[in-house]
mmCIF file of the N, C-alpha and C atoms, coordinates in Angstrom:
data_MODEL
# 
_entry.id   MODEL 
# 
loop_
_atom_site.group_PDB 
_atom_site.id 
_atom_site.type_symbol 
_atom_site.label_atom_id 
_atom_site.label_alt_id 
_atom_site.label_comp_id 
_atom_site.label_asym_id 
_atom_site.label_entity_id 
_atom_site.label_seq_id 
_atom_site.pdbx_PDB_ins_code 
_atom_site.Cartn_x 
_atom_site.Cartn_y 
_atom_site.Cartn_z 
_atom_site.occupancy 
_atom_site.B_iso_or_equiv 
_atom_site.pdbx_formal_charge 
_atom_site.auth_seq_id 
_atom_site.auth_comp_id 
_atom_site.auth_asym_id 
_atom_site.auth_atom_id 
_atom_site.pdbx_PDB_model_num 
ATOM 1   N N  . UNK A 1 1  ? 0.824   -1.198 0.000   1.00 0.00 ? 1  UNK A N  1 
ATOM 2   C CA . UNK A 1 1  ? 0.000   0.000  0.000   1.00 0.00 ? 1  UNK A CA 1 
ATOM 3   C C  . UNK A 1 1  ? 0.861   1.252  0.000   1.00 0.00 ? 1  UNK A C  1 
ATOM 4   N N  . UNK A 1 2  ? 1.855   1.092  0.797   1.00 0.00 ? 2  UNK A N  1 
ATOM 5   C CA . UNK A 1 2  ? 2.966   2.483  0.505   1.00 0.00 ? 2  UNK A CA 1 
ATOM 6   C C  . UNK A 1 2  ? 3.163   2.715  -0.580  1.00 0.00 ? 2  UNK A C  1 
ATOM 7   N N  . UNK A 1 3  ? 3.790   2.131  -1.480  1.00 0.00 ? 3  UNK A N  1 
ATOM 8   C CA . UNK A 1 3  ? 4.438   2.856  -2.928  1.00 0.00 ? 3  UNK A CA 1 
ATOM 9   C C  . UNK A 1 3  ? 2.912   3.233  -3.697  1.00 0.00 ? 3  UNK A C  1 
ATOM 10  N N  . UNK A 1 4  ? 1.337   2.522  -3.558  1.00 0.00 ? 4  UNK A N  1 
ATOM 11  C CA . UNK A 1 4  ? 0.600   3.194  -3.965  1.00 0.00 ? 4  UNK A CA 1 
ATOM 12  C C  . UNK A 1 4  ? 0.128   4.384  -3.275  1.00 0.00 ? 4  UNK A C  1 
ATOM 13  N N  . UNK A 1 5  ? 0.435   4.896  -2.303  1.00 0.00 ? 5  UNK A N  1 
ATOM 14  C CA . UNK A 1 5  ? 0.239   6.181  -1.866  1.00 0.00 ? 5  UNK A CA 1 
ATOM 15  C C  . UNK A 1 5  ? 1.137   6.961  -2.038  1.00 0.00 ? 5  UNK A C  1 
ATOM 16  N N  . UNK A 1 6  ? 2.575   6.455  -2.157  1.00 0.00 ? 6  UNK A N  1 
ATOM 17  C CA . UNK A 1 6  ? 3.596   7.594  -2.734  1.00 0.00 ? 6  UNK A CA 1 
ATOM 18  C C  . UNK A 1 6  ? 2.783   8.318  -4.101  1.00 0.00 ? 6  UNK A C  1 
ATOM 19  N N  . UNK A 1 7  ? 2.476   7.267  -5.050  1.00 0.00 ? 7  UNK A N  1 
ATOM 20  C CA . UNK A 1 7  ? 2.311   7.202  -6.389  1.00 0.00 ? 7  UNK A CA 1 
ATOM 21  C C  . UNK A 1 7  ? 0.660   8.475  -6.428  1.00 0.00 ? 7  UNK A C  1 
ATOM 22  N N  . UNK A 1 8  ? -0.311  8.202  -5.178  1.00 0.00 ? 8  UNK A N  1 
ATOM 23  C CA . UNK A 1 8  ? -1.059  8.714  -5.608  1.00 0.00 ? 8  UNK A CA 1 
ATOM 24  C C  . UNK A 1 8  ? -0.528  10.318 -4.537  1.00 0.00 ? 8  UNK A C  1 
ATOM 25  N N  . UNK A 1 9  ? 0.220   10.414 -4.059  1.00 0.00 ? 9  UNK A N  1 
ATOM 26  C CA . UNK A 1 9  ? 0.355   11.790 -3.044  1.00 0.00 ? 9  UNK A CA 1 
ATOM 27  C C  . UNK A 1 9  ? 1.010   12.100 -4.312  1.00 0.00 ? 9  UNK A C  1 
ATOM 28  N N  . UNK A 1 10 ? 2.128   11.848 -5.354  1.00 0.00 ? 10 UNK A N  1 
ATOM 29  C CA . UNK A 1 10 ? 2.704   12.317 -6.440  1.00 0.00 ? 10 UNK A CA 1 
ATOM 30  C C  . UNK A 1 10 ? 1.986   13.480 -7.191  1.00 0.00 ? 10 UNK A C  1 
ATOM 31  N N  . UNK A 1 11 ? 1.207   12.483 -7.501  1.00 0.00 ? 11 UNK A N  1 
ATOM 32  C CA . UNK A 1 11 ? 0.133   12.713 -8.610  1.00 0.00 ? 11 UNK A CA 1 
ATOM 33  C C  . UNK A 1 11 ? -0.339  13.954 -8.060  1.00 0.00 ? 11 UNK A C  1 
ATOM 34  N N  . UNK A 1 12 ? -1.246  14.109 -6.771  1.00 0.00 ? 12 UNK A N  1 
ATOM 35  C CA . UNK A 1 12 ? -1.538  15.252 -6.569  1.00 0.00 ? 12 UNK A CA 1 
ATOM 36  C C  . UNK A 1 12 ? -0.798  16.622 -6.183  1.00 0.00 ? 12 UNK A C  1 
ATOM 37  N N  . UNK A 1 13 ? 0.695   16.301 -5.844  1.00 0.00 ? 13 UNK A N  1 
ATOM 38  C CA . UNK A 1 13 ? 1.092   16.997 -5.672  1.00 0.00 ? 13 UNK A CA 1 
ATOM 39  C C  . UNK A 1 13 ? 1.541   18.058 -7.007  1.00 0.00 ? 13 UNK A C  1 
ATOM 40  N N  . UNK A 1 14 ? 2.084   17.192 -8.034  1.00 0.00 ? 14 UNK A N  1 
ATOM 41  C CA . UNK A 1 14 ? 2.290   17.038 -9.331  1.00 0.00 ? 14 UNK A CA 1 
ATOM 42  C C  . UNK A 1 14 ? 0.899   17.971 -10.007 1.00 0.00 ? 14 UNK A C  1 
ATOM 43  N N  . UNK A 1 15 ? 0.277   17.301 -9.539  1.00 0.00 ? 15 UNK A N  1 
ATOM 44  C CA . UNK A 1 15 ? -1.176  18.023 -10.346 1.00 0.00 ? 15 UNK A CA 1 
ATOM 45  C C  . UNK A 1 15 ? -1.696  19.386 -9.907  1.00 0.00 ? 15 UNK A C  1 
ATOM 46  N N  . UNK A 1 16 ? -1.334  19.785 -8.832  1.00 0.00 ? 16 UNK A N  1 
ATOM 47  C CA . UNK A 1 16 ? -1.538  20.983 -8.292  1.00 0.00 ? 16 UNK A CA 1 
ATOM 48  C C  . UNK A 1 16 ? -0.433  21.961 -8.433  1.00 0.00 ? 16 UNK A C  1 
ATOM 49  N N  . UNK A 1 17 ? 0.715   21.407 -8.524  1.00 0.00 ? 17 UNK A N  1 
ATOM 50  C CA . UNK A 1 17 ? 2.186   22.704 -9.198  1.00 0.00 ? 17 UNK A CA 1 
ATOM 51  C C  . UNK A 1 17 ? 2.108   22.971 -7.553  1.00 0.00 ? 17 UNK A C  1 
ATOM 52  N N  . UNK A 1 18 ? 2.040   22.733 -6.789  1.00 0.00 ? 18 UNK A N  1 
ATOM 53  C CA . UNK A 1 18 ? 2.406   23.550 -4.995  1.00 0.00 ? 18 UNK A CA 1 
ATOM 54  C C  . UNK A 1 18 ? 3.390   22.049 -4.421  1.00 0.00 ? 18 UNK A C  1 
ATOM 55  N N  . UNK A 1 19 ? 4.117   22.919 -3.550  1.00 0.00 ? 19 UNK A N  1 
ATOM 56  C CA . UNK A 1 19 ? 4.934   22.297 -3.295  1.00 0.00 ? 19 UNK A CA 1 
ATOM 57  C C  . UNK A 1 19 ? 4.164   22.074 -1.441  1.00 0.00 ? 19 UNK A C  1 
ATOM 58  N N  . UNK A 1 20 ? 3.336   22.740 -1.287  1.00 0.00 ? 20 UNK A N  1 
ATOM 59  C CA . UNK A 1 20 ? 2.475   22.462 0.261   1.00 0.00 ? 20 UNK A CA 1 
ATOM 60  C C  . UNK A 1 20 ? 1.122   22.473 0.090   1.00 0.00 ? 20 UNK A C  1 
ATOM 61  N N  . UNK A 1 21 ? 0.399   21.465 0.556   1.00 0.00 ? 21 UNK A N  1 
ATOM 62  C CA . UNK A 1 21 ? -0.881  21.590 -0.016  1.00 0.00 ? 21 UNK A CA 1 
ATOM 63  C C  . UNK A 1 21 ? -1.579  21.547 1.422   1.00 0.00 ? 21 UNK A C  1 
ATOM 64  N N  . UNK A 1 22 ? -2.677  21.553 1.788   1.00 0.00 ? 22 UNK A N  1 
ATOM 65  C CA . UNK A 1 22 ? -3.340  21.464 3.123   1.00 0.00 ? 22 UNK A CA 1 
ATOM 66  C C  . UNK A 1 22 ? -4.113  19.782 2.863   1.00 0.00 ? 22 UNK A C  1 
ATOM 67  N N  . UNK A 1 23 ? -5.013  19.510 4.223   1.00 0.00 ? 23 UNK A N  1 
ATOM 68  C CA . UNK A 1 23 ? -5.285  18.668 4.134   1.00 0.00 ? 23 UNK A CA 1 
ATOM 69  C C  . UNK A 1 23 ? -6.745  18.470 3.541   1.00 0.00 ? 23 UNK A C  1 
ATOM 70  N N  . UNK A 1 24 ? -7.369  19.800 3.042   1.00 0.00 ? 24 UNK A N  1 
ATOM 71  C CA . UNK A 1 24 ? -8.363  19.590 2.292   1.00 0.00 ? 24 UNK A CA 1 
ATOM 72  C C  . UNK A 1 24 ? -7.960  19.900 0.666   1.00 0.00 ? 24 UNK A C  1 
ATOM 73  N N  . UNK A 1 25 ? -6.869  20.004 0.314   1.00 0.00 ? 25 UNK A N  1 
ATOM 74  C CA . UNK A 1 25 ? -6.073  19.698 -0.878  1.00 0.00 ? 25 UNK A CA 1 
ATOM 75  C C  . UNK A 1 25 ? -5.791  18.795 -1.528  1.00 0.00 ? 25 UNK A C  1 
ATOM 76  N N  . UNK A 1 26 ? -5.859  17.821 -0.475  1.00 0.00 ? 26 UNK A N  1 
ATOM 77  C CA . UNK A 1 26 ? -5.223  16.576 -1.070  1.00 0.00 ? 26 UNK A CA 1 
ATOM 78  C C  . UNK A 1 26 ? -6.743  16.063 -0.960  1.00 0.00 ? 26 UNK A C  1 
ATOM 79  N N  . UNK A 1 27 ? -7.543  15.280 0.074   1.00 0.00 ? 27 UNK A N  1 
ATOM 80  C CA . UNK A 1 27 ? -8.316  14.814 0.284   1.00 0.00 ? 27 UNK A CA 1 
ATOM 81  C C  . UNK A 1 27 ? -10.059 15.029 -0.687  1.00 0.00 ? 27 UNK A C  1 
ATOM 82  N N  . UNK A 1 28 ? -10.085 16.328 -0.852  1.00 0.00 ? 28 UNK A N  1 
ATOM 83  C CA . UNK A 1 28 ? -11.393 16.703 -1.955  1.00 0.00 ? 28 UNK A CA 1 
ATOM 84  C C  . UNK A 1 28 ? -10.875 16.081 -3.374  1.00 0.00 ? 28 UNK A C  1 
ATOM 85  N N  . UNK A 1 29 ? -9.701  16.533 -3.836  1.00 0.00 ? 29 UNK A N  1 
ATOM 86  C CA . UNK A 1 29 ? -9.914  15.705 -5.240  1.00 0.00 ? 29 UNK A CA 1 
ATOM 87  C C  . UNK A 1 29 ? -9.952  14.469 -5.132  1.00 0.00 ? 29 UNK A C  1 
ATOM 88  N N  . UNK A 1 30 ? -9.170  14.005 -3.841  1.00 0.00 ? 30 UNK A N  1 
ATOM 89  C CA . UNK A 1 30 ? -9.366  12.660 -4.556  1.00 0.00 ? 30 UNK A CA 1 
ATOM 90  C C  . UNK A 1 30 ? -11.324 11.775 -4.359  1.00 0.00 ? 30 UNK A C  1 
ATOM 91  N N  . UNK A 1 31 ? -11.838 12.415 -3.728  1.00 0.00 ? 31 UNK A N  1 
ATOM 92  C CA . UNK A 1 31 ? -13.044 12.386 -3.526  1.00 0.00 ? 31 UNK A CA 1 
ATOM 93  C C  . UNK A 1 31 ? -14.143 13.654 -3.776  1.00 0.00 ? 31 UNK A C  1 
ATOM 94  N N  . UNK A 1 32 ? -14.288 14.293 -4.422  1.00 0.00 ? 32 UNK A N  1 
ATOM 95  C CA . UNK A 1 32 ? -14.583 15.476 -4.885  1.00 0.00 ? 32 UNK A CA 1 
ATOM 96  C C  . UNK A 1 32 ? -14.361 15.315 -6.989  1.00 0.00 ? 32 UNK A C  1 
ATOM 97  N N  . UNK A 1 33 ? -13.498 16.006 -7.285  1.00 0.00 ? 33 UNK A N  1 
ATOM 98  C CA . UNK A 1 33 ? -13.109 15.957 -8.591  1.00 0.00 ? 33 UNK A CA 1 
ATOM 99  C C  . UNK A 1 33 ? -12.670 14.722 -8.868  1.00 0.00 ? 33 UNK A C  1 
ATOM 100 N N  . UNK A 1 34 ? -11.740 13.704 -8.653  1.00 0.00 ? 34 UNK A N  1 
ATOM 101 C CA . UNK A 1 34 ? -10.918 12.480 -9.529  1.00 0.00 ? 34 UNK A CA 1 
ATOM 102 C C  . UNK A 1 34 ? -12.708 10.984 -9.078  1.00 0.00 ? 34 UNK A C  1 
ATOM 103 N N  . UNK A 1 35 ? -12.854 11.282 -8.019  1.00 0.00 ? 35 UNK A N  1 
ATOM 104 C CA . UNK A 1 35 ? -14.083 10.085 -7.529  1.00 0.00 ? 35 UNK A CA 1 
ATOM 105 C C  . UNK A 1 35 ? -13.674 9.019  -7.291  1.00 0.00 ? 35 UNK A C  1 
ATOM 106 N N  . UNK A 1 36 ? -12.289 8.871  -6.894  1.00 0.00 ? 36 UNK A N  1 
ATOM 107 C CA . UNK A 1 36 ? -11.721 7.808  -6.762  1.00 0.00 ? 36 UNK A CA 1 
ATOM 108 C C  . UNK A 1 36 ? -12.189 7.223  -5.111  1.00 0.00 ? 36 UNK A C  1 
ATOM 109 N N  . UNK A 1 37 ? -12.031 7.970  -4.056  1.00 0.00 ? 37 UNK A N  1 
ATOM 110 C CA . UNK A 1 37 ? -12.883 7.455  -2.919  1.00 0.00 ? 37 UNK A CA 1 
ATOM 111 C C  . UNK A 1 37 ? -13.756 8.291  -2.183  1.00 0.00 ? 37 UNK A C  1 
ATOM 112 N N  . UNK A 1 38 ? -14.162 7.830  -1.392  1.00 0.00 ? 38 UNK A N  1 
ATOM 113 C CA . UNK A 1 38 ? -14.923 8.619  -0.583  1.00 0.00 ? 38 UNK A CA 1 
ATOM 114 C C  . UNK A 1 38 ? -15.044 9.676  0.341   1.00 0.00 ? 38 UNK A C  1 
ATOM 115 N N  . UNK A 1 39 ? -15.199 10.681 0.660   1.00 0.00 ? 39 UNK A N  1 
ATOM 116 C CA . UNK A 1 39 ? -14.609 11.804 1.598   1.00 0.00 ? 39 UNK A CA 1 
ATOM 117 C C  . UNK A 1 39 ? -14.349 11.680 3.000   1.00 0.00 ? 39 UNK A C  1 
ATOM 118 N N  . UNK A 1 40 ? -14.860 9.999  3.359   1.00 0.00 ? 40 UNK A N  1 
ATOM 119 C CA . UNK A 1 40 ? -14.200 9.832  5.010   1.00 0.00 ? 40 UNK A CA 1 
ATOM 120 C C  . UNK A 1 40 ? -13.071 8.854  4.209   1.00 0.00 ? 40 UNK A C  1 
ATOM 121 N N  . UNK A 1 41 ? -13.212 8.200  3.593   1.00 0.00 ? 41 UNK A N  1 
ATOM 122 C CA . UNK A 1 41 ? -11.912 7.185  3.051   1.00 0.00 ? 41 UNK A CA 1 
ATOM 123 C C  . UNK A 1 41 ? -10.713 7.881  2.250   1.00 0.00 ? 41 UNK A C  1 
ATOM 124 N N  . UNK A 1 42 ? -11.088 9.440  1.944   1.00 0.00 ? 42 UNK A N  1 
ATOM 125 C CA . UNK A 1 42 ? -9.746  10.075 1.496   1.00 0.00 ? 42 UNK A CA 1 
ATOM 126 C C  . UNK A 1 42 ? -9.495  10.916 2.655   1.00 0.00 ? 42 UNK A C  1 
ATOM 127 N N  . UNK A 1 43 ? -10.008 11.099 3.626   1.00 0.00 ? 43 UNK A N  1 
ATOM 128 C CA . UNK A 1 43 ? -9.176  11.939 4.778   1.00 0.00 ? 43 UNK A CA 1 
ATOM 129 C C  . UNK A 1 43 ? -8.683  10.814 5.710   1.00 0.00 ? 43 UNK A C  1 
ATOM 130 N N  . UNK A 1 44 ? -9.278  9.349  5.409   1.00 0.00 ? 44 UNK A N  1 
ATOM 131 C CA . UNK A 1 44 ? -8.495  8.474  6.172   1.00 0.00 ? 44 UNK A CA 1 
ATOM 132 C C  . UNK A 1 44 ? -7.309  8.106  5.723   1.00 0.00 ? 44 UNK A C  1 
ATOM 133 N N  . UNK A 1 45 ? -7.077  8.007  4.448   1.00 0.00 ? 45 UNK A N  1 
ATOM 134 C CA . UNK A 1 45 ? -6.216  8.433  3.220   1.00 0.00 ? 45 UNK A CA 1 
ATOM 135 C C  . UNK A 1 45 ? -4.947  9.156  4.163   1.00 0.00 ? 45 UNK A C  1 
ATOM 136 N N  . UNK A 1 46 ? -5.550  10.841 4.137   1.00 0.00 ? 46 UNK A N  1 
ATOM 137 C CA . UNK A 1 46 ? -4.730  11.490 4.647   1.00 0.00 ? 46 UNK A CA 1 
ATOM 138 C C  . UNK A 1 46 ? -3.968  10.986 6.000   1.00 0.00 ? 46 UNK A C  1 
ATOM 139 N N  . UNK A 1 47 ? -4.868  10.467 7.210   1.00 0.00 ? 47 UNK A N  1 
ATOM 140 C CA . UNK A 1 47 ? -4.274  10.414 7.799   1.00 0.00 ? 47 UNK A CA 1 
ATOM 141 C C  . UNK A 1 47 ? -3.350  9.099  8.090   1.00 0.00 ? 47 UNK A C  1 
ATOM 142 N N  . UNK A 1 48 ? -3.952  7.905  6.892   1.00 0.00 ? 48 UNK A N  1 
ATOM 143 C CA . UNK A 1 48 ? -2.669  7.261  6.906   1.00 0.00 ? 48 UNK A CA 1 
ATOM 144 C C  . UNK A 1 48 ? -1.273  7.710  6.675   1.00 0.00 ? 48 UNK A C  1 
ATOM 145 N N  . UNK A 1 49 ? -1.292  8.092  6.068   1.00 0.00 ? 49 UNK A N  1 
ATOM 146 C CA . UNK A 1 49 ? 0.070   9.173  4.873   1.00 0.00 ? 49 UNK A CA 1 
ATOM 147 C C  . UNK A 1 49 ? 0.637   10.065 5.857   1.00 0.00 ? 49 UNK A C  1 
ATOM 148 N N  . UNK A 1 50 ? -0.007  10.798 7.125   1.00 0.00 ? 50 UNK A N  1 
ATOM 149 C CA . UNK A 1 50 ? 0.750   11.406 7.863   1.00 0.00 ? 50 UNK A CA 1 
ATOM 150 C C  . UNK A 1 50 ? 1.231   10.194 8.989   1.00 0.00 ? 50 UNK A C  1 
ATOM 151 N N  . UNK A 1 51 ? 0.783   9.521  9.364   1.00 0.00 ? 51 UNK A N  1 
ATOM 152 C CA . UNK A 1 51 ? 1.020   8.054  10.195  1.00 0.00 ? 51 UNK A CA 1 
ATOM 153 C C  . UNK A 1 51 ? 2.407   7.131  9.989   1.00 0.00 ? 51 UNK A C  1 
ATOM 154 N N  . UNK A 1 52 ? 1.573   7.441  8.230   1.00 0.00 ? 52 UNK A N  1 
ATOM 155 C CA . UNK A 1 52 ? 3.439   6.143  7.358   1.00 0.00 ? 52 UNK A CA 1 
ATOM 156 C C  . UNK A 1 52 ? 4.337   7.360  7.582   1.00 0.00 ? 52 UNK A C  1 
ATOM 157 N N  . UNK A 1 53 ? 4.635   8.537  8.122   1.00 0.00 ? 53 UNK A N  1 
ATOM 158 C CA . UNK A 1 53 ? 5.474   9.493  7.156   1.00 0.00 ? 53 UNK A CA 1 
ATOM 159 C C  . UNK A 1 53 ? 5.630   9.754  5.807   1.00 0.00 ? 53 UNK A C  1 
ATOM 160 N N  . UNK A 1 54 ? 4.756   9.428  5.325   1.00 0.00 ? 54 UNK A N  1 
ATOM 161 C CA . UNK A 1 54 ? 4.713   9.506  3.767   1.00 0.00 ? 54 UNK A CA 1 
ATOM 162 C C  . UNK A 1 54 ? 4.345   11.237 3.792   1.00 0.00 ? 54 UNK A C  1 
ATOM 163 N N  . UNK A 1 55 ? 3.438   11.624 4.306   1.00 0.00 ? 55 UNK A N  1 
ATOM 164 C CA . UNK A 1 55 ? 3.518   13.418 4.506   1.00 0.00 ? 55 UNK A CA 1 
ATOM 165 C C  . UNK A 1 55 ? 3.976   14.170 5.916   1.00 0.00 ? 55 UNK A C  1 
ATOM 166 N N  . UNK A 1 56 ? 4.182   15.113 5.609   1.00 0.00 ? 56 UNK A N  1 
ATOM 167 C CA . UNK A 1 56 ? 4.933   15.842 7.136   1.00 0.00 ? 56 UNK A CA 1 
ATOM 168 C C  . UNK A 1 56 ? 3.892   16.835 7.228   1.00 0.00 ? 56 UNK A C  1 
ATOM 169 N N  . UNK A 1 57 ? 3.924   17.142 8.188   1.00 0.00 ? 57 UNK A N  1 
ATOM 170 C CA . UNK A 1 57 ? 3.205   18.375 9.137   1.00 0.00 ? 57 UNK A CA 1 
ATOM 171 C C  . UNK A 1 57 ? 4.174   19.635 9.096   1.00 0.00 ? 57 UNK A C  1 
ATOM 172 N N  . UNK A 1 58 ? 4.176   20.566 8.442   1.00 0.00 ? 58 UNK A N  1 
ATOM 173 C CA . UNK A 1 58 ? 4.863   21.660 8.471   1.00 0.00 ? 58 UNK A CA 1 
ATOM 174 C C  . UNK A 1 58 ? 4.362   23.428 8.154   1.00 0.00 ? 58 UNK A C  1 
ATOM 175 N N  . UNK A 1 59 ? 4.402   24.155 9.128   1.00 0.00 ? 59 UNK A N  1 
ATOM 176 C CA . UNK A 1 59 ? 3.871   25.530 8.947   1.00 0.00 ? 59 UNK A CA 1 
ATOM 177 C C  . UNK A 1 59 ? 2.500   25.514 8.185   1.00 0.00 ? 59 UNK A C  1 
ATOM 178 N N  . UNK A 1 60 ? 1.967   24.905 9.117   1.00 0.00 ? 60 UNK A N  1 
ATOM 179 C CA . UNK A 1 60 ? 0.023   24.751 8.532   1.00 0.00 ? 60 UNK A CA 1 
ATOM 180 C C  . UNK A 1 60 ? -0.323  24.451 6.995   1.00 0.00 ? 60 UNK A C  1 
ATOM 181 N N  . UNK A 1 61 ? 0.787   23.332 6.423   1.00 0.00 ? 61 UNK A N  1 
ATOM 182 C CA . UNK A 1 61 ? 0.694   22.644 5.452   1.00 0.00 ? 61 UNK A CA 1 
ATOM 183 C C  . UNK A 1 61 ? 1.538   21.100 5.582   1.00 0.00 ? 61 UNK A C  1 
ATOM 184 N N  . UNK A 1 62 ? 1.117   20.577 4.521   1.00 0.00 ? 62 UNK A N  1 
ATOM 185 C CA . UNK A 1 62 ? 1.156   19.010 3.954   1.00 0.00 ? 62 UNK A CA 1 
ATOM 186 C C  . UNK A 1 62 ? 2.714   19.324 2.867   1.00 0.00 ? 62 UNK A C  1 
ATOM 187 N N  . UNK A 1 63 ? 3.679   18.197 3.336   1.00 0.00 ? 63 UNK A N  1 
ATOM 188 C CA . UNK A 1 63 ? 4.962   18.222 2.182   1.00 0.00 ? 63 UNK A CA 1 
ATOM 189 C C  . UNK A 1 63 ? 4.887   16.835 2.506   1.00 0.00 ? 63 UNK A C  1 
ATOM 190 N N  . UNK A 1 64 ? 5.444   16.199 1.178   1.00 0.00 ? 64 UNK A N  1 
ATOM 191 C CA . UNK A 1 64 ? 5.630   14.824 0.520   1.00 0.00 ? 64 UNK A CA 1 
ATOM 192 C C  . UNK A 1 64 ? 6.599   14.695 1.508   1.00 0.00 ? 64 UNK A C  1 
ATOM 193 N N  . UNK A 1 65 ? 7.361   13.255 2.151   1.00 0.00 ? 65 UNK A N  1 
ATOM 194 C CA . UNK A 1 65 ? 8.398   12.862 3.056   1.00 0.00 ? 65 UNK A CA 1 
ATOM 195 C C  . UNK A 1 65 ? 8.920   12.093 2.220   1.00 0.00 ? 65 UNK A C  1 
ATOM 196 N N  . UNK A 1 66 ? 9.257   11.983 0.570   1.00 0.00 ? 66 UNK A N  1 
ATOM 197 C CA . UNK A 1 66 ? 9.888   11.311 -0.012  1.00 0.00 ? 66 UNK A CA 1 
ATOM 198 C C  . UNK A 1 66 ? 10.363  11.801 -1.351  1.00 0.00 ? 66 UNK A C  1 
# 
């Protein structure tokens, strides 16, 4: 499941051109615009990803940890 969440935190990061996104940044498209899950299953999303270290907590934004 890690390298598919690298792959999909990429993507959005990638897709947005910001190098800090918040946590309703990441979480609405992927449930909002793309429809890929659901809006409690992409903020659970999120908070796996801050859990793996896959994202960091920094100055009231979201950065990739890889």
């Amino acid at each position: 499941m890690e390298s598919e969440a690298k792959i999909i935190i990429a993507f959005l990061f990638n897709r947005s051109g910001k190098t800090q996104l918040t946590e309703s940044e990441i979480y609405l498209p992927l449930s909002m615009e793309l429809g890929w899950l659901s809006t409690t299953e992409s903020q659970e999303f999120v908070k796996y990803a801050i859990k793996q270290g896959l994202l960091v907590k920094k100055e009231g934004g979201l950065y990739p940890n890889f």
